[in-house]
C-alpha positions in Angstrom: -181.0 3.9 -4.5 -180.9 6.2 -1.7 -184.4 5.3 -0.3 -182.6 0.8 -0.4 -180.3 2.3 1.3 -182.5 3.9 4.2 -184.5 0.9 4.3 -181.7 -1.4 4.6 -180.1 0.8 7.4 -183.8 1.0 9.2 -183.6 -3.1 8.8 -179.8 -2.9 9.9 -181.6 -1.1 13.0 -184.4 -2.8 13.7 -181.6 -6.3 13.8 -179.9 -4.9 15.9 -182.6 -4.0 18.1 -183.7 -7.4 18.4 -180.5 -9.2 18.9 -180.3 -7.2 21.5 -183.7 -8.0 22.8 -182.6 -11.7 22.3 -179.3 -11.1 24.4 -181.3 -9.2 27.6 -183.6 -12.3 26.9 -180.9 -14.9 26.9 -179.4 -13.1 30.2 -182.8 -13.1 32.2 -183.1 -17.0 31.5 -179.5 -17.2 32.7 -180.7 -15.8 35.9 -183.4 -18.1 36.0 -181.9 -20.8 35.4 -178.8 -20.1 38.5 -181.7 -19.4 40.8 -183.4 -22.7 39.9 -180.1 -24.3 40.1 -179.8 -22.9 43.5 -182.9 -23.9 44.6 -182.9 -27.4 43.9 -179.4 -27.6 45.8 -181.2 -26.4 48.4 -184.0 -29.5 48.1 -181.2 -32.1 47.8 -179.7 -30.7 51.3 -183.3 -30.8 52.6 -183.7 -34.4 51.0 -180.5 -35.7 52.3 -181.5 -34.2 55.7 -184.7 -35.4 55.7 -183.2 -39.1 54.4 -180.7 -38.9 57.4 -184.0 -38.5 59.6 -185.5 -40.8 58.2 -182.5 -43.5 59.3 -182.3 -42.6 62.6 -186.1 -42.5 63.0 -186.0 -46.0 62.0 -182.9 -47.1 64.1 -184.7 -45.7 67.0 -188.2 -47.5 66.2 -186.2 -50.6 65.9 -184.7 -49.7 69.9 -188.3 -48.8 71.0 -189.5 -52.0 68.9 -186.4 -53.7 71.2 -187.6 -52.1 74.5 -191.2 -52.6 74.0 -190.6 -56.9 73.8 -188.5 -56.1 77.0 -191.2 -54.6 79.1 -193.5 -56.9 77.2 -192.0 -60.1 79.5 -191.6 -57.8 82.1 -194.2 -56.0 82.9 -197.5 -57.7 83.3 -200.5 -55.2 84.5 -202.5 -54.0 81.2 -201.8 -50.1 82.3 -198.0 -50.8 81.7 -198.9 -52.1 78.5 -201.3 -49.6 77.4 -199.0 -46.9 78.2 -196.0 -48.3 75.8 -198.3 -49.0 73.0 -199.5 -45.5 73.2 -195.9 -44.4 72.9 -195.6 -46.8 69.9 -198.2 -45.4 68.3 -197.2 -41.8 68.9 -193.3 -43.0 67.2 -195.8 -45.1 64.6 -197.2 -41.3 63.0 -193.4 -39.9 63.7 -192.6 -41.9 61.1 -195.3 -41.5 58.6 -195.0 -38.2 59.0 -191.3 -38.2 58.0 -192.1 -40.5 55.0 -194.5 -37.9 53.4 -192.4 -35.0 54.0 -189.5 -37.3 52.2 -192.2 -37.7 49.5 -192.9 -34.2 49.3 -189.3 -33.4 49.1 -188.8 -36.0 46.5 -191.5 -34.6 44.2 -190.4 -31.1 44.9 -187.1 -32.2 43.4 -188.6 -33.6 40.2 -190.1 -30.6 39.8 -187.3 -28.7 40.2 -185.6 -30.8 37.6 -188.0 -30.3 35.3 -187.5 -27.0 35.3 -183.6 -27.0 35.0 -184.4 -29.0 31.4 -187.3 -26.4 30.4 -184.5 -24.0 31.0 -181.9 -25.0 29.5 -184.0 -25.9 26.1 -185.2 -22.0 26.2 -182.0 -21.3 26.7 -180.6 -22.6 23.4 -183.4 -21.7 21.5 -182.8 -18.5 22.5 -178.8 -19.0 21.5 -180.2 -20.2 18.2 -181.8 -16.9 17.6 -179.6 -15.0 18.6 -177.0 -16.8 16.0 -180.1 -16.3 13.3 -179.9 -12.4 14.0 -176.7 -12.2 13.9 -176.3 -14.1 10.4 -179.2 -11.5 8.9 -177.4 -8.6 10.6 -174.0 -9.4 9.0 -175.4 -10.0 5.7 -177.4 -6.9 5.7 -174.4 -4.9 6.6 -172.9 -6.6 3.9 -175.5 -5.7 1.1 -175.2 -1.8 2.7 -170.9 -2.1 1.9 -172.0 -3.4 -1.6 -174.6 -0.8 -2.0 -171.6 2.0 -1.0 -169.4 0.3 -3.2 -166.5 -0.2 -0.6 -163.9 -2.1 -1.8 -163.9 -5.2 1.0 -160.7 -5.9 2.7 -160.4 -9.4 5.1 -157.9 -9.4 7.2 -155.5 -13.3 7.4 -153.2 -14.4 10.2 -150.5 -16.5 9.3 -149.6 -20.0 12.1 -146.4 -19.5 13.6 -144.4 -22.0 16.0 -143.5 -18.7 18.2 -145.8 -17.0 20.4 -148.5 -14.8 18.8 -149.0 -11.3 20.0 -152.0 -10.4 18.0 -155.7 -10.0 19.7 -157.8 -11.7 17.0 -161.8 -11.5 17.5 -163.6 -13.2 14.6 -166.8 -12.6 15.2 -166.0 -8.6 15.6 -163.9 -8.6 12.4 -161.5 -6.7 14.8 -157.5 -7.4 15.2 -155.3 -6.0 17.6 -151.5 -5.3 17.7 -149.6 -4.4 19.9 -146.5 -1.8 19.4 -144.4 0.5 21.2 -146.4 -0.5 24.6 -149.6 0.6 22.6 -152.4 -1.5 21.5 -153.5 -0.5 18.1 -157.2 -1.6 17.1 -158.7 -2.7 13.6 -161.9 -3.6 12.4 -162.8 -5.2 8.7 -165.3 -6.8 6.6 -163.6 -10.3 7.6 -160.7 -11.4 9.8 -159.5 -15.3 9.5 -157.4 -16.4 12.7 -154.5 -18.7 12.0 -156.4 -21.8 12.3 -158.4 -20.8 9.4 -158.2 -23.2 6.4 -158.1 -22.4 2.7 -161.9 -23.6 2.3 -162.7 -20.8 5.1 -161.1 -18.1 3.8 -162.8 -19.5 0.5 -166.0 -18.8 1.1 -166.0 -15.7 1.9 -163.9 -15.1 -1.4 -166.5 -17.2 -3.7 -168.9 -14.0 -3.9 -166.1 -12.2 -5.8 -165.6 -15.2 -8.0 -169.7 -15.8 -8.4 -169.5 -11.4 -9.2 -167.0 -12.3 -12.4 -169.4 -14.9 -14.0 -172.0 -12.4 -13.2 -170.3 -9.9 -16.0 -168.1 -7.8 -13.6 -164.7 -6.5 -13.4 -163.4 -8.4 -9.9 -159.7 -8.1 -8.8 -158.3 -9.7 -5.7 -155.0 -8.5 -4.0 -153.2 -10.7 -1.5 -151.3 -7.6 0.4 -148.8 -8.1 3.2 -144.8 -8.1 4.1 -142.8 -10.6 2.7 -143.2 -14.4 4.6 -146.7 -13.4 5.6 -148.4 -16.3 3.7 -149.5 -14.1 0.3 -148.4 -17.1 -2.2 -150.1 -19.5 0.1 -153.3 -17.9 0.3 -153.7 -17.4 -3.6 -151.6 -20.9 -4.8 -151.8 -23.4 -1.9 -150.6 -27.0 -2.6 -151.2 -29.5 -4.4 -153.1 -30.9 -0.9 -154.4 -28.0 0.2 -155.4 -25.8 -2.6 -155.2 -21.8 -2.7 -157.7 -19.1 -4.1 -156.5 -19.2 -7.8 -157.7 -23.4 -8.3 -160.2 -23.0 -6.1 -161.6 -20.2 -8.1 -161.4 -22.2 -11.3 -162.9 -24.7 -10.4 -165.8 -22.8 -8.5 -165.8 -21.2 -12.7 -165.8 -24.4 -14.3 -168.7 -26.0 -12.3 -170.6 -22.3 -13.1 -169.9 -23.0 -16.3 -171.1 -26.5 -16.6 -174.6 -25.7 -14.5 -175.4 -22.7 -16.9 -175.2 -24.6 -20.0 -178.6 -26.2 -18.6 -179.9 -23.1 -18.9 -178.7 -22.2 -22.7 -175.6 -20.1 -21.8 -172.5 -20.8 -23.6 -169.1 -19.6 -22.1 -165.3 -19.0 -23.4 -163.1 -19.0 -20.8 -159.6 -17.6 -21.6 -157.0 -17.2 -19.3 -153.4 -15.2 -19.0 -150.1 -15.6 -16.4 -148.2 -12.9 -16.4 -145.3 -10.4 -13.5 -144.2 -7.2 -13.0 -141.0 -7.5 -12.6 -139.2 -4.1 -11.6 -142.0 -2.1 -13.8 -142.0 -4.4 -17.2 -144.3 -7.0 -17.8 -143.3 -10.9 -18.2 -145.9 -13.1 -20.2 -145.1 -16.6 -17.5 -146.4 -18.8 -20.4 -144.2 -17.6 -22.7 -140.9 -19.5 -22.4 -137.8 -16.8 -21.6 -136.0 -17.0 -24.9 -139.3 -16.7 -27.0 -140.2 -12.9 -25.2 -137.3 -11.2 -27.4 -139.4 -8.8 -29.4 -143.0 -8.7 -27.5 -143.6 -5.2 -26.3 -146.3 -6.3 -24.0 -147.7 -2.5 -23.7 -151.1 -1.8 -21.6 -153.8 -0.5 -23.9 -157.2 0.6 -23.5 -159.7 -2.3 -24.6 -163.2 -3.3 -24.6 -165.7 -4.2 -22.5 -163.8 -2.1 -19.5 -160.7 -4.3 -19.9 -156.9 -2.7 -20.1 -155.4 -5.1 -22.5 -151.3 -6.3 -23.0 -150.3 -6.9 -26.4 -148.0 -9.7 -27.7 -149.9 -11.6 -23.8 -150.4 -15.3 -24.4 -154.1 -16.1 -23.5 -155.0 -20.0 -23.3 -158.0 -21.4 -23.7 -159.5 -23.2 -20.3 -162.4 -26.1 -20.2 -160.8 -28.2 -17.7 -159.0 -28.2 -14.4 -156.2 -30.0 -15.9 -155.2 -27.1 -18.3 -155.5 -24.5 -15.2 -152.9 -26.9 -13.4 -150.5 -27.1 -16.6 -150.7 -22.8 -16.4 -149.7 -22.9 -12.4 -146.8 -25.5 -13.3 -145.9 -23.6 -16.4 -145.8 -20.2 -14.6 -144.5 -21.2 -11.2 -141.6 -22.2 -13.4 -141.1 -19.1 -15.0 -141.6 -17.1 -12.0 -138.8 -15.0 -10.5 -138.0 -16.0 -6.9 -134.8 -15.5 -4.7 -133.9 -16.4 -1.4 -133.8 -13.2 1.5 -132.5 -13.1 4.9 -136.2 -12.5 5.8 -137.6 -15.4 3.4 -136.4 -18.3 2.1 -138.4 -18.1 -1.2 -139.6 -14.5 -1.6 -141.7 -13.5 -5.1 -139.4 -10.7 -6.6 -142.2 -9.4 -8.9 -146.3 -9.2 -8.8 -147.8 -11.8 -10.6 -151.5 -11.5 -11.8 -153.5 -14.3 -13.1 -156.2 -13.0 -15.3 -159.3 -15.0 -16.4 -161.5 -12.9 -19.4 -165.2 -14.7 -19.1 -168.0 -14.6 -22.1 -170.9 -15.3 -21.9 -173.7 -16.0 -24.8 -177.4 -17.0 -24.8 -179.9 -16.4 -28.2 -183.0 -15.0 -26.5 -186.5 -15.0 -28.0 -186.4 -12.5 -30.9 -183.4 -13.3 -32.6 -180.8 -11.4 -30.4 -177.8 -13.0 -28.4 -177.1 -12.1 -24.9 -173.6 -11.4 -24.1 -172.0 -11.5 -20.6 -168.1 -9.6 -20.0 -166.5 -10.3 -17.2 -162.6 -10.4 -15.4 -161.3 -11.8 -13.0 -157.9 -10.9 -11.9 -156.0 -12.8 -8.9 -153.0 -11.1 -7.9 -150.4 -12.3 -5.7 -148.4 -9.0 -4.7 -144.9 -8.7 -4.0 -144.4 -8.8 -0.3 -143.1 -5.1 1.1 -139.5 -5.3 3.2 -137.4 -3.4 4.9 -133.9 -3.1 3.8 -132.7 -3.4 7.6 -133.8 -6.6 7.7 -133.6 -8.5 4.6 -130.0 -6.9 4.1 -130.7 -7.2 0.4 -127.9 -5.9 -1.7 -127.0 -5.8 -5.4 -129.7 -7.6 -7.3 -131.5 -8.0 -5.0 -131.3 -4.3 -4.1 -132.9 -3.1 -6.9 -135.7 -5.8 -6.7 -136.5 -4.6 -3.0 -136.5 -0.9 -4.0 -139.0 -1.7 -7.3 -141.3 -3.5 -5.6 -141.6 -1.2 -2.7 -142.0 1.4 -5.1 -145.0 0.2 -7.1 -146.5 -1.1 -3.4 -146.1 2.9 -2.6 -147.9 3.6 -6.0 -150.4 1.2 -5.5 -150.9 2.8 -1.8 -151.3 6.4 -3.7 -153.8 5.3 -5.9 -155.8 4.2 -2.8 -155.3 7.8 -0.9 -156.7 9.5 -3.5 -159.8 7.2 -3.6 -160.0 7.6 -0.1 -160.2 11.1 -0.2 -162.1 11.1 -3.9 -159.8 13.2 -5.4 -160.1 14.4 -8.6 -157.0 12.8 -9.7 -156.1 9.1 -9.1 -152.4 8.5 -10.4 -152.8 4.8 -11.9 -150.5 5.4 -14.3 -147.7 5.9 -12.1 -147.2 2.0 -12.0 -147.8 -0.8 -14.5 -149.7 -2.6 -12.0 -151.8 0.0 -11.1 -153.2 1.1 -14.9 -153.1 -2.7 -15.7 -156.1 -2.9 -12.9 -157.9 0.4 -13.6 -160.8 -0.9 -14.4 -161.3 -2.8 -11.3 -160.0 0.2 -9.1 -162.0 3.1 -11.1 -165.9 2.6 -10.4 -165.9 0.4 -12.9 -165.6 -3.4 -10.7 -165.2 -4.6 -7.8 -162.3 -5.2 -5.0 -161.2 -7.6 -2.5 -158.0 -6.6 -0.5 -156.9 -9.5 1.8 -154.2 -8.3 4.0 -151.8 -11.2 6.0 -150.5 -10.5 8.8 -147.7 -12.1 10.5 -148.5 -12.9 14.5 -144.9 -12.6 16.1 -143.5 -9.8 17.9 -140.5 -9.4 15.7 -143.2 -8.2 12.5 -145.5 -6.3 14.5 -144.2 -3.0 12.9 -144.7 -4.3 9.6 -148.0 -5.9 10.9 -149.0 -2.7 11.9 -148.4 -0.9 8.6 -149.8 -3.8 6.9 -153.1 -3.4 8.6 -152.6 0.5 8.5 -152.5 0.0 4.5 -155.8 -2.5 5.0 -158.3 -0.2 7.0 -157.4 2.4 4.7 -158.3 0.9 1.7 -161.1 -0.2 3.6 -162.7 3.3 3.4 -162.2 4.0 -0.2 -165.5 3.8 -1.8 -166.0 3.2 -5.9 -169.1 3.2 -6.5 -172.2 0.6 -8.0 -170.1 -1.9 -9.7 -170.5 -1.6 -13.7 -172.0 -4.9 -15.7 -170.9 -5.6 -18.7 -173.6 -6.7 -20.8 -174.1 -6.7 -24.7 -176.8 -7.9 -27.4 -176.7 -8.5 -31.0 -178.9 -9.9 -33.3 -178.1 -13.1 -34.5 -175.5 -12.9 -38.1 -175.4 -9.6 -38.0 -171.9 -9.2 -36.0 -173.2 -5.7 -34.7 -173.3 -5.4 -31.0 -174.8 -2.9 -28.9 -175.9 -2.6 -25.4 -178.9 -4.2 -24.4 -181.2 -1.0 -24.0 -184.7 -2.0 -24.9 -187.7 -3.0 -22.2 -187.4 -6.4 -24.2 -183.7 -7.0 -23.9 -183.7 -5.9 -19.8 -186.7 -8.3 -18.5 -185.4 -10.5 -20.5 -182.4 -10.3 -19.2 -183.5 -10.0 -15.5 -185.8 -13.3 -16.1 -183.1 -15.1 -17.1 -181.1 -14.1 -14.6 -183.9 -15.6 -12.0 -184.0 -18.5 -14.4 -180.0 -19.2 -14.0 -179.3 -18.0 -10.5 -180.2 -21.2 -8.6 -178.3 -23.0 -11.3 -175.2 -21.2 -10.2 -175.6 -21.1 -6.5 -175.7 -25.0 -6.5 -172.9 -25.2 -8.6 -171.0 -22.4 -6.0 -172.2 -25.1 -3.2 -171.0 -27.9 -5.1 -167.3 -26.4 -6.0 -167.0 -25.0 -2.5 -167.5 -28.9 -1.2 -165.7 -30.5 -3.5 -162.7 -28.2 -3.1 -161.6 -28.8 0.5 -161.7 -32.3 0.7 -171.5 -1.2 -4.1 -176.2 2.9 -4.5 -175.0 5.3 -6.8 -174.8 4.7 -10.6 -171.3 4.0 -12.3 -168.8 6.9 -11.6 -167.4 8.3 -14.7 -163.7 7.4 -15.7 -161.5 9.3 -13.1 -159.2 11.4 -14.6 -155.4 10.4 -14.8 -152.5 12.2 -15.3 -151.4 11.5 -19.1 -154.3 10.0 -19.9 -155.8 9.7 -23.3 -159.1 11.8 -23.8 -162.2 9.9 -22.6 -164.1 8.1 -25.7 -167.4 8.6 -26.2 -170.0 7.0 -24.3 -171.6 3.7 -25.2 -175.0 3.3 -24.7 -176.2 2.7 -21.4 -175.4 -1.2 -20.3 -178.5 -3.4 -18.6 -179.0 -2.7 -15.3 -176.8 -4.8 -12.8 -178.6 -7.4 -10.1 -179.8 -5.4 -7.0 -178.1 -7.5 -4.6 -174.5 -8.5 -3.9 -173.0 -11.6 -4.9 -172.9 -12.6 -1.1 -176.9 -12.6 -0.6 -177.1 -14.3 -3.9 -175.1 -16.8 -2.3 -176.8 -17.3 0.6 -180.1 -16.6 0.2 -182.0 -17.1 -3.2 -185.3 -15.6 -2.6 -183.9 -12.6 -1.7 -182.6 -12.2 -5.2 -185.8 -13.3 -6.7 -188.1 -10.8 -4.2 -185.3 -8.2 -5.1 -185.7 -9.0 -9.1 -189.7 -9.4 -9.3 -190.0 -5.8 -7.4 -187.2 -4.3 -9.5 -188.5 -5.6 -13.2 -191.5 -3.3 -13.7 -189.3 -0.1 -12.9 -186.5 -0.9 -15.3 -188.7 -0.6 -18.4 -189.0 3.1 -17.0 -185.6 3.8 -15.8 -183.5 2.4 -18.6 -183.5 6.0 -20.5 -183.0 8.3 -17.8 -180.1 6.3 -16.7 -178.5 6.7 -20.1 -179.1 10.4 -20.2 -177.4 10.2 -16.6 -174.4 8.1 -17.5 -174.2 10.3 -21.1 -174.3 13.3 -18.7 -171.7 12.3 -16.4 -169.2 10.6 -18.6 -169.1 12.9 -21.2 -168.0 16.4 -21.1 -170.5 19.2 -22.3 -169.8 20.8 -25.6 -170.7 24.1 -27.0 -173.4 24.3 -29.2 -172.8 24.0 -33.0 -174.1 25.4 -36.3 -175.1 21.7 -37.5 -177.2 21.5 -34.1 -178.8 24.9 -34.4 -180.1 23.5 -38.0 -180.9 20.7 -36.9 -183.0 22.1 -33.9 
């Protein structure tokens, strides 16, 4: 892992060197091309001279023309007559003389001309190149964060009537804010100005969506104060859909292209909020919770489960609607002196994905994955939403599990040994997505006016922080079983893995047109696992299940964009992971599993 990620730095280099190259290129045609510009002003001053010649040249062979009748009647001795045609004949190769310097000009100008286009076209090629090296620069860096295992963090402006006071640069992924007559600087993965629609923001979020039909453990927080555009960015409208449809339908048509390939998926999906630290099942109508405990437990396949939750089965768009109606309904939302509908609680919108395919040799293929959308509960400040009784309380619980949530990320910022998830529902309820285990997308909005540029501030203080917490190779949950025998086990053997990994070339151009389709249709990290991280309270760690199938060797955003990549990636790759898939067992066994003293039993049986 170590030796893709020098080679992808050196490549990381070696782009940059040559944009570069491109740019002092790009610069010296530039040059060229002002200097050529200059130069055929120049001409067209000398032509327009030389044409202002040329008129009075012929006004005055038309006076000498004139004169020369005049002396003509006059005059009668030959010598007088030879002497003005000589002088006619002298103005006579005046004038062709000025005609083929006007020609010369002329033709000097075409040239020049020429020249300007030749320019202009290297010019833009050269623009186009630069664009290309750019692209490949941003998603190599992109394949090096994935490699690390960063959790990715975007950053979102919201549109405002009033005046915006933040310095957004797009293509630098940088925002600034001013406060306190200082400008304070930020730099992430992705930053969407406030003219950015909910189809640009989605495709950058797709990846993530692509990673959880893939057999990962995705989450995706919308972070930010309240009013910031949070419920916007995950729900939308009915006309201009959020991240949550979106999503399902990207899901659906994943679904739907697969099933070409022998893959069949359940897709079931839970609504539920943290509501002042308990948890409310939103598809469960109010006067039907008395008596569900809905308590977080430990479950399979890296999942933290809720007991008495109501999961629905999804095949259509139309049932993910219904769930959106259903829980918007239920959802607890009051009016602030800071927003006019603010989301009292958290609300997380979970999607469990399984996938099965019988391969050759009578064993099923079984894909795990999560996908967790969760709309957070926008942070305030008491001074200005004046929030009292009710209320009150709301404000100080939500700010309270935002301040666990922040701790969490502090400690995996500075890889402590101790990472406090269970100081907050929320928190332990996404574990497995914070813990090594998955992968995480923060996407922080921002609001652009001056009056929130403190909050602003802490909001993109909390983003570049999180931004630097690294969790290691994402984990992919992957099972086999043979056919009637109901036993499952991880899919270990040389058979099961390239048969796995060919598959996976099989389906992956299946799924990236059906990601191409969805995203149309809808606008109109190199380290093995990290062991469990220890919590405070926690239960003691269970033994270790066999070693799960390698994961794909590149991130969901090059599998996006650029197919052979992924194929060149799994062709290289396949005749290693017959060789590796033992010692990465004994490494996983090793670092997940605490060592024990020798026995008597062992001592026999050595």
């Amino acid at each position: 892992m170590k030796r893709d990620l020098d080679k992808l730095k050196t490549s990381l280099s070696e782009e940059e060197a040559k944009a570069q190259a491109l740019q002092s290129q790009l610069q010296k045609a530039q040059v060229e091309l002002e200097s050529s510009r200059a130069e055929q002003a120049e001409a067209a001053n000398k032509l327009d001279e030389l044409g202002r010649a040329k008129a009075a040249s012929m006004e005055r062979l038309a006076v000498l023309e004139a004169e020369f009748r005049t002396y003509k009647t006059v005059c009668n001795t030959p010598a007088k007559i030879a002497d003005q045609l000589g002088k006619l004949m002298n103005l006579e190769s005046e004038r062709a003389s000025a005609q083929s310097r006007v020609q010369a000009a002329e033709e000097d100008a075409d040239a020049q001309k020429a020249l300007v286009t030749s320019l202009k076209e290297q010019v833009l090629e050269l623009k186009q190149k630069l664009a290309k090296a750019e692209g490949l620069r941003r998603r190599l860096h992109n394949e090096l964060q994935e490699l690390k295992g960063n959790i990715r963090v975007f950053a979102r402006v919201r549109p405002s009537a009033e005046r915006s006071v933040l310095g957004v640069d797009e293509d630098l992924g940088t925002v600034m804010v001013p406060h306190n007559g200082q400008s304070n600087g930020f730099r992430f993965d992705r930053v969407f100005p406030s003219l950015s629609s909910q189809e640009d923001v989605f495709a950058e979020v797709s990846q993530f969506v692509q990673s959880a039909l893939d057999g990962y453990n995705v989450s995706l927080f919308a972070y930010g104060q309240t009013g910031s555009g949070k419920t916007h960015t995950m729900f939308g409208s009915r006309e201009d859909l959020g991240i949550i449809p979106r999503s399902m339908g990207q899901i659906l048509s994943g679904v739907e292209g697969m099933r070409e390939s022998g893959w069949e998926y359940q897709l079931d999906a839970s609504f539920l909020e943290i509501y002042q630290e308990h948890v409310r099942d939103l598809l469960c109508p109010e006067e039907e919770r008395e008596g569900r405990k809905y308590t977080i437990t430990l479950g399979e396949n890296g999942r933290h489960d809720v007991s008495d939750l109501i999961y629905r089965r999804v095949t259509t768009m139309e049932d993910v609607e219904e769930m959106m109606v259903e829980a918007e309904r239920n959802k607890s939302i009051a009016r602030t002196d800071m927003n006019e509908r603010s989301s009292r609680s958290h609300t997380v919108f979970s999607m469990r994905i399984t996938g099965r395919k019988a391969t050759v040799g009578g064993q099923q293929q079984a894909l795990h994955g999560t996908l967790h959308l969760v709309d957070l509960a926008g942070s305030e400040r008491l001074a200005k939403s004046h929030a009292t009784g009710e209320r009150l309380k709301e404000t100080q619980a939500i700010n309270k599990s935002l301040s666990a949530l922040s701790d969490v990320f502090v400690a995996l910022s500075k890889k402590s040994p101790h990472v406090p998830y269970r100081n907050s529902k929320l928190t332990f309820l996404l574990q497995p997505c914070l813990s090594g285990d998955g992968k995480a997308l923060l996407i922080a909005n921002c609001s652009p006016i001056e009056s929130s540029s403190h909050e602003t501030l802490c909001t993109l203080r909390f983003a570049s922080m999180v931004s630097s917490c690294e969790l290691g190779k994402a984990t992919r949950h992957v099972s086999c079983a043979a056919e009637g025998s109901g036993q499952i086990s991880s899919c270990n053997s040389e058979e099961s893995l390239s048969s796995l990994a060919s598959e996976e070339s099989e389906t992956s151009a299946l799924s990236l047109s059906a990601l191409a389709s969805t995203v149309r249709s809808s606008s109109r990290r190199p380290t093995s696992a990290k062991s469990e991280t220890a919590t405070d309270r926690s239960p003691p760690a269970p033994a270790p299940a066999p070693a799960p199938a390698p994961a794909s060797l590149t991130s969901p955003s090059s599998s996006r964009r650029s197919p052979p990549l992924l194929l060149l990636f799994l062709s290289s790759m396949l005749p290693l992971c017959s060789q590796s898939s033992r010692s990465m067992a004994r490494e996983k066994k090793a670092v997940g599993q605490p060592q024990r003293k020798p026995t008597s039993r062992d001592a026999s049986k050595r």
